[in-house]
C-alpha positions as CSV (number, residue, x, y, z in Angstrom):
1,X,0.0,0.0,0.0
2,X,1.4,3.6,-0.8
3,X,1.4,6.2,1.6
4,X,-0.8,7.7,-0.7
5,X,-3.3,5.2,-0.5
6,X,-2.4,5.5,3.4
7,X,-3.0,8.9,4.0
8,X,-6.5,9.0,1.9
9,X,-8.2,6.1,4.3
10,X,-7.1,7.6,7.3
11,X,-8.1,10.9,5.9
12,X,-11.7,9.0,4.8
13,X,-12.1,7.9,8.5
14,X,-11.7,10.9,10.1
15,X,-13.8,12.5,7.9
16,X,-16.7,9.7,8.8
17,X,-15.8,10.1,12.2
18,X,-16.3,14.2,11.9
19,X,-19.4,14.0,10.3
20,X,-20.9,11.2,12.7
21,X,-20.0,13.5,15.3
22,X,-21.7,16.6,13.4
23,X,-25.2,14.6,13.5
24,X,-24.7,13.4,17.1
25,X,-24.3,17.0,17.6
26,X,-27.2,18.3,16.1
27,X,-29.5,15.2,17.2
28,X,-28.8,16.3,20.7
29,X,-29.5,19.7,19.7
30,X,-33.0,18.7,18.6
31,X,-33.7,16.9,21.7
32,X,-33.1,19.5,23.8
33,X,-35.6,21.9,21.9
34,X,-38.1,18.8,22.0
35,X,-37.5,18.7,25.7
36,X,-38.2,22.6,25.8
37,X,-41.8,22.4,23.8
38,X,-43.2,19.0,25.5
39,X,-42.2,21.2,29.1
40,X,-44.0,24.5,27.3
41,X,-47.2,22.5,26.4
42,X,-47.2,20.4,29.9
43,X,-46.9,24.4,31.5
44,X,-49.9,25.2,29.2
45,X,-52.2,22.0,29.8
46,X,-51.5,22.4,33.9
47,X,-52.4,26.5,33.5
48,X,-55.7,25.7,31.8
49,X,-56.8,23.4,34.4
50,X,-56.3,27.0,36.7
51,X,-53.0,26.2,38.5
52,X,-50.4,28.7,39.0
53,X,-47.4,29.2,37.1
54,X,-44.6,28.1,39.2
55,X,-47.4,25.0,39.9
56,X,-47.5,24.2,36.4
57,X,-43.9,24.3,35.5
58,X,-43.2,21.7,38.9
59,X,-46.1,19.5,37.5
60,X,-45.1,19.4,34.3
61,X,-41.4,18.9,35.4
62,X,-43.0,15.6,37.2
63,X,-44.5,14.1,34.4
64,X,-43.4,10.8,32.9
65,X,-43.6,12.3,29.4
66,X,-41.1,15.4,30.5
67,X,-38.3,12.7,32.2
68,X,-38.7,10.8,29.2
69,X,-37.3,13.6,27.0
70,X,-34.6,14.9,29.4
71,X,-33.7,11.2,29.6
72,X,-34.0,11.1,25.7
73,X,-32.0,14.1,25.6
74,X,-29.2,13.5,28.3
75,X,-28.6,9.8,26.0
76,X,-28.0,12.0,22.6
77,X,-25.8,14.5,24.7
78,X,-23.8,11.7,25.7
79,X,-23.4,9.7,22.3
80,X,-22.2,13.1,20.8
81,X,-19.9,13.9,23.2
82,X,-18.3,10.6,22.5
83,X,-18.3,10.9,18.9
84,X,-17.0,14.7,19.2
85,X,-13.9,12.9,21.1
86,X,-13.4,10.1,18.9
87,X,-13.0,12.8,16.2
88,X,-10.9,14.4,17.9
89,X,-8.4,11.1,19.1
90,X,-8.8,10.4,15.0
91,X,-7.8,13.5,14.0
92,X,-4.5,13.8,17.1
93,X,-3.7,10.0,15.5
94,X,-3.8,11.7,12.2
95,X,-1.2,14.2,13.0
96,X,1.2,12.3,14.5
97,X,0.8,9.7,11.9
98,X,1.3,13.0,9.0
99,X,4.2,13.9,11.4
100,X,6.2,11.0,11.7
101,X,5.7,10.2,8.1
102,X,7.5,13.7,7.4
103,X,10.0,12.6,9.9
104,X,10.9,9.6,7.9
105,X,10.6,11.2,4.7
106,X,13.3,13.8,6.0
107,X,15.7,11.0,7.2
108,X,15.5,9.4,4.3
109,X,17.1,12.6,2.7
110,X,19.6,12.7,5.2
């Protein structure tokens, strides 16, 4: 295999490895505004049945339905987090593999 050849893989998988991390990223993202509107509409529902505000907002922070999406949310958070580091471990591999491959290539000049 030529370094070529070499260099484009690893290049390919940190590229996969970016991008995974990019949608992890933005799937977390989405959660989180999910999380926000199911708590906004639990507020609303628990405010048309007359309770208070700062009523509402515990009740609906009590609900099955709002745990489930911080749950949901705290999982994707997660997952991207660990993708954003893989990237990030690919992409420190990639440079010292770059590095030491200039370091040979400059010995062999020697």
């Amino acid at each position: 295999m030529s370094e070529a050849e070499t260099f484009d893989e690893r290049m390919e998988v940190l590229r996969l490895a970016m991008l995974e991390s990019a949608r992890a990223q933005s799937e977390a993202a989405r959660l989180d505004e999910r999380r926000k509107i199911i708590r906004a509409q639990l507020v609303k529902k628990f405010r048309a049945d007359g309770k208070a505000v700062g009523e509402s907002e515990q009740l609906a922070m009590a609900t099955d339905t709002y745990e489930n999406a911080v749950n949901e949310h705290y999982l994707a958070d997660l997952d991207a987090g660990l993708k954003k580091a893989e990237a990030e471990f690919l992409r420190i591999k990639w440079d010292t593999w770059r590095t030491r491959a200039a370091n040979k290539r400059a010995e062999m000049k020697l």
